[in-house]
C-alpha positions as CSV (number, residue, x, y, z in Angstrom):
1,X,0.0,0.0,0.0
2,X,1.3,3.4,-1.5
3,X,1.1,6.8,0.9
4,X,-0.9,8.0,-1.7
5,X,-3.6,5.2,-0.9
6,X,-3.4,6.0,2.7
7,X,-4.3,9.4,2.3
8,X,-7.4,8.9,0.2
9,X,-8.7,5.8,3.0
10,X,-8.1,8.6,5.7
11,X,-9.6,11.5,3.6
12,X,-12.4,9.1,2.8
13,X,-12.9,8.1,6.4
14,X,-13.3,11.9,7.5
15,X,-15.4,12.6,5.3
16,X,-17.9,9.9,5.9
17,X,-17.6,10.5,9.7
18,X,-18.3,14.3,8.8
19,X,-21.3,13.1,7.0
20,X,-22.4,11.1,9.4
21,X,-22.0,13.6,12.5
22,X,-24.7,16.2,10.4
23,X,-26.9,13.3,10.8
24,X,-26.9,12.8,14.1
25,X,-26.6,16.7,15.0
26,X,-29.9,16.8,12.8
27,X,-31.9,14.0,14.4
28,X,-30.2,15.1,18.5
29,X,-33.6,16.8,19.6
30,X,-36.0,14.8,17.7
31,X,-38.4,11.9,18.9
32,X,-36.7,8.9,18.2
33,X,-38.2,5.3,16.8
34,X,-36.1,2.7,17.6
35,X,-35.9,-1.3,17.9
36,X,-34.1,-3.5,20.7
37,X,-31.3,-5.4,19.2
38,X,-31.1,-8.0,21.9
39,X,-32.2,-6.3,25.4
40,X,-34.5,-3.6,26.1
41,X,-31.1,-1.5,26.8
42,X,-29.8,-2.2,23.8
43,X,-31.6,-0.1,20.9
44,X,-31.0,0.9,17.6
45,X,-32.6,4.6,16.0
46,X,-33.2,5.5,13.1
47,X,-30.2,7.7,13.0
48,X,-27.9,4.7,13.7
49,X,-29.6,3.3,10.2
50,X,-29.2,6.7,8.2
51,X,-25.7,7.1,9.4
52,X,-24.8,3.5,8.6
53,X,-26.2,3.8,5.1
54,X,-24.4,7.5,4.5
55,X,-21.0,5.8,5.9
56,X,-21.1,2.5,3.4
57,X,-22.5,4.8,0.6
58,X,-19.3,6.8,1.0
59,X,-16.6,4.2,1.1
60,X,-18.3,2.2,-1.9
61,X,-18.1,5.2,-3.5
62,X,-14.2,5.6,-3.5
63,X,-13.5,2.2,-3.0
64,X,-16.2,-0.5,-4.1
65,X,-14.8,-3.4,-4.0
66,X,-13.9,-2.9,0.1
67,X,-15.2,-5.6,2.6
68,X,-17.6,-3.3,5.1
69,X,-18.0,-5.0,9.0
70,X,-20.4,-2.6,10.2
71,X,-22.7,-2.8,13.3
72,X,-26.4,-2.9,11.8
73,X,-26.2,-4.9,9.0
74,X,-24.3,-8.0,7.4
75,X,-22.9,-7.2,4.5
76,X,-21.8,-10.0,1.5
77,X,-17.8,-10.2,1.8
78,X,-15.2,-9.9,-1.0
79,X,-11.6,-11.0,-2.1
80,X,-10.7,-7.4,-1.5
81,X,-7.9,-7.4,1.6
82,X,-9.1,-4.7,3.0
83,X,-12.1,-4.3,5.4
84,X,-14.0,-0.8,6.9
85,X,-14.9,-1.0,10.2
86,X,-18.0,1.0,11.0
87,X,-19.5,2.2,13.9
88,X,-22.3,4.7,12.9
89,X,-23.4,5.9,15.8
90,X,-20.9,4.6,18.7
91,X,-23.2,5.7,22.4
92,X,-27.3,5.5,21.0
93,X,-28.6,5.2,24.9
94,X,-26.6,8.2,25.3
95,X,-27.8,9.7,21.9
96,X,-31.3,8.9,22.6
97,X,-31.4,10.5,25.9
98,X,-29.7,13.6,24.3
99,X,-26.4,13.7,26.6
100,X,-24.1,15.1,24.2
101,X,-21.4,12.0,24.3
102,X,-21.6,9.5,21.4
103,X,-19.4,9.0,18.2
104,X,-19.0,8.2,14.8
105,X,-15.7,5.3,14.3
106,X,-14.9,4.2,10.8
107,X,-11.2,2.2,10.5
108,X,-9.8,0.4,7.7
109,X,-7.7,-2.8,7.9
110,X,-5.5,-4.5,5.0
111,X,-5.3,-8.0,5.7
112,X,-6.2,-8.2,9.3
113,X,-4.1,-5.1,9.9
114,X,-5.4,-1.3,10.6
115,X,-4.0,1.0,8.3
116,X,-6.3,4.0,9.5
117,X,-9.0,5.0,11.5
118,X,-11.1,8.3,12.7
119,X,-13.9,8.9,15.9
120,X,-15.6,11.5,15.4
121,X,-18.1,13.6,18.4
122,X,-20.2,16.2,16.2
123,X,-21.1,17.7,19.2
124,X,-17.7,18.9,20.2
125,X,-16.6,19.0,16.7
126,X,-13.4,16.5,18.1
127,X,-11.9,14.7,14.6
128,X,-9.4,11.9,16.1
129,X,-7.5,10.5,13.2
130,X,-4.3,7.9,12.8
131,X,-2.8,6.2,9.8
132,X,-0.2,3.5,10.7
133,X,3.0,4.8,11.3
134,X,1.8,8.4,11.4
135,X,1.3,9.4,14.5
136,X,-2.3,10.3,16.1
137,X,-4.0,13.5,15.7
138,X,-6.7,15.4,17.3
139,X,-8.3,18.3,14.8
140,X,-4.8,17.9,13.0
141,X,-2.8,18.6,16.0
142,X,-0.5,15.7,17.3
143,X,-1.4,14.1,20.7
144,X,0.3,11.8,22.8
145,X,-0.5,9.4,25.6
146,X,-0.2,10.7,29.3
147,X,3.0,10.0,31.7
148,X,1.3,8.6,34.6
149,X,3.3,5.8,36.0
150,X,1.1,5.3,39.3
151,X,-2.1,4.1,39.7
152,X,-2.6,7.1,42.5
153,X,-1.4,9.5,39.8
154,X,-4.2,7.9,37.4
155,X,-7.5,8.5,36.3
156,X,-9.3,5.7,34.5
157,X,-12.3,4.8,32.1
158,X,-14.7,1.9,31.9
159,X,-18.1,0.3,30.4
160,X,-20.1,-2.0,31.1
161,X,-21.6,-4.3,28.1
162,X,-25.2,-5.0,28.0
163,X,-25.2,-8.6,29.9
164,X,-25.6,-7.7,33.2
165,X,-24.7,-11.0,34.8
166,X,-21.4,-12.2,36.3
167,X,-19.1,-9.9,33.7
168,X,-20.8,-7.0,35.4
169,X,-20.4,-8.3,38.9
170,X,-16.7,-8.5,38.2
171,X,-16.6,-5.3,36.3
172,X,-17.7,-3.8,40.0
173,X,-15.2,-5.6,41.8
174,X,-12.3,-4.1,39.2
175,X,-13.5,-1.0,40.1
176,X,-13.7,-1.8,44.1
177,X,-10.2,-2.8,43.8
178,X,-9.2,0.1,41.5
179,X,-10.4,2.7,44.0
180,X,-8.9,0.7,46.9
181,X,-5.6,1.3,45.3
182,X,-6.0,4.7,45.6
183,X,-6.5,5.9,41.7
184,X,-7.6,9.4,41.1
185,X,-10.9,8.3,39.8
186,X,-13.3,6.3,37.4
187,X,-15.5,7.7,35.0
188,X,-18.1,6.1,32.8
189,X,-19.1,7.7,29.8
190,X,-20.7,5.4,27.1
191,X,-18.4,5.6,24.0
192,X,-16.3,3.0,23.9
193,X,-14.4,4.7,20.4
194,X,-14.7,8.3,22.6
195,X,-12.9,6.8,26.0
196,X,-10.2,5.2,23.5
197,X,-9.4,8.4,22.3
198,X,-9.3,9.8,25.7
199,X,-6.4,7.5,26.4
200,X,-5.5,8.5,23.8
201,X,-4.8,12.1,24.4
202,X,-3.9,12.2,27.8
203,X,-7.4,12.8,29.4
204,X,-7.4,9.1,30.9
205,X,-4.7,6.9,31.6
206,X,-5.9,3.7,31.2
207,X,-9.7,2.5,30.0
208,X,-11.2,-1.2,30.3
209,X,-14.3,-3.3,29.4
210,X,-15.4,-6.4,28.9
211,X,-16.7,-7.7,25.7
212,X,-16.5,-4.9,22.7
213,X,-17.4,-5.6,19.1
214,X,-14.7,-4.6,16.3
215,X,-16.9,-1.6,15.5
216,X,-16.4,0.0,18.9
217,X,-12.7,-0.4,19.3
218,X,-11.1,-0.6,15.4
219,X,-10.1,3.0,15.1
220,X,-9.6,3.6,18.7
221,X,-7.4,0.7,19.0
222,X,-5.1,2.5,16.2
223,X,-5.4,6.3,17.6
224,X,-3.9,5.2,20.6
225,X,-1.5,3.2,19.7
226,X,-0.4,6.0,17.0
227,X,-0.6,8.3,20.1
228,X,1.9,5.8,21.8
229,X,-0.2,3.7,24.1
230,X,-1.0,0.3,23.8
231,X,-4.1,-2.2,23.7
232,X,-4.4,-5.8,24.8
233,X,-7.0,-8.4,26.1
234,X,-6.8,-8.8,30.1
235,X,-3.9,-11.4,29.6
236,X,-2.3,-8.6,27.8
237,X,-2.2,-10.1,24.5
238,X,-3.0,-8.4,21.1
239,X,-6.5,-7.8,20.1
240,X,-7.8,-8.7,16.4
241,X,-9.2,-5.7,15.3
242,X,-11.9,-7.9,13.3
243,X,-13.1,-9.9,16.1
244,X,-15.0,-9.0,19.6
245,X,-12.3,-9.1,22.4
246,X,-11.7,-7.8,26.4
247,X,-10.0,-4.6,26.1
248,X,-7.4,-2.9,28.6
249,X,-6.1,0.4,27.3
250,X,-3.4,2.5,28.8
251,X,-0.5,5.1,28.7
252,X,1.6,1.7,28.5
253,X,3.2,3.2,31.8
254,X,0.5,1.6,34.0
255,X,-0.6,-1.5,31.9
256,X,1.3,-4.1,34.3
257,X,-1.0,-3.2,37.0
258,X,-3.8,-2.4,35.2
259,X,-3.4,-6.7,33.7
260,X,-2.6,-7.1,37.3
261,X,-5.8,-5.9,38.9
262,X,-7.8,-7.6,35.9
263,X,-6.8,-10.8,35.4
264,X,-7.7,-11.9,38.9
265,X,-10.4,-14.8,38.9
């Protein structure tokens, strides 16, 4: 792949996530329909569909022969190596309430591999951005990971996935035996893709949950490891960005503790 064709996957990807980000800024104070996916907490609006459809429209239109994983709909796979991960609207209970923290995430992997990937909050008008080997960017300007070393000099994200059976018991304990350790705080926000990039920039240190799909985690996974901090399951070992996975995210400084507080039965 030429750094010609990275450009046009990145300038592609903004622009769909731009698209997308009018739609939801559009349909923020209107009623909403919407269908449960699997739980009554788990819905999907109609702006989720629109923004899906504007996202796929754009990359097929640059690139159609493109495998696209995307969160509301299967669609038929093809010899191409390179798949578009898309998460068109990355926080819907939060969208649907109207509290102004949800996402757009579109990546794009060449044979297994992310070469690029952008989350996007309309509201704030954030654009996070990485290509491979590029560095991480927020609104164009380089970021970086925090220097925290110490989980008391820390402050950390998590989620909790939609079962709420023994994963979210546990998830509770992490944070019991997070606060007993004397961290700076937790904070819960409800964009998986948006606490990625606040690792990402030095807002958080570290970020976990249990259970995300590729679609939540793709571009983040990239934007902060472009922004020099690393990703793994909670036995610290590489996430595919194609397949649903545990995620631990960090400044890298603290991820030895964060693992060791996790990985406890």
């Amino acid at each position: 792949m030429t750094d010609g064709t990275d450009k046009v996957i990145l300038r592609t990807a903004k622009k769909a996530a731009y698209t997308c980000g009018k739609i939801m800024l559009r349909g923020l104070h209107t009623a909403h329909t919407y269908r449960e996916k699997t739980e009554h907490y788990d819905i999907v609006t109609e702006t989720d569909e629109a923004c899906e459809k504007a996202a796929v429209e754009a990359v097929r239109k640059i690139f159609p022969g493109h495998n696209i994983l995307a969160e509301e709909h299967d669609y038929s796979p093809t010899a191409s190596p390179y798949t578009w991960i898309i998460d068109p609207l990355d926080g819907t209970n939060n969208f649907s309430h109207r509290l102004p923290c949800f996402s757009v995430s579109i990546a794009c992997a060449r044979e297994g591999g992310l070469i690029a990937g952008v989350v996007y909050n309309p509201v704030s008008g954030e654009m996070f951005s990485a290509c491979r080997g590029k560095g991480a960017f927020l609104n164009n300007n380089k970021i970086t990971v925090s220097h925290a070393n110490q989980l008391k000099e820390s402050l950390l994200i998590t989620g909790f996935y939609y079962d709420r059976g023994d994963e979210m018991v546990r998830t509770l304990d992490n944070i019991r035996e997070f606060l007993s350790r004397g961290i700076m705080g937790i904070r819960r926000f409800g964009s998986a893709a948006l606490d990625l990039c606040n690792v990402a920039c030095g807002r958080a240190d570290g970020y976990w949950e249990f259970l995300l799909n590729p679609w939540d985690f793709a571009a983040g996974k990239l934007i902060v490891e472009e922004a020099g901090g690393k990703i793994t399951d909670r036995d610290g070992n590489d996430v595919n960005p194609l397949k649903p996975s545990y995620i631990v995210s960090s400044n890298t400084f603290i991820h030895p503790v964060m693992l060791g507080v996790l990985g406890k039965p």
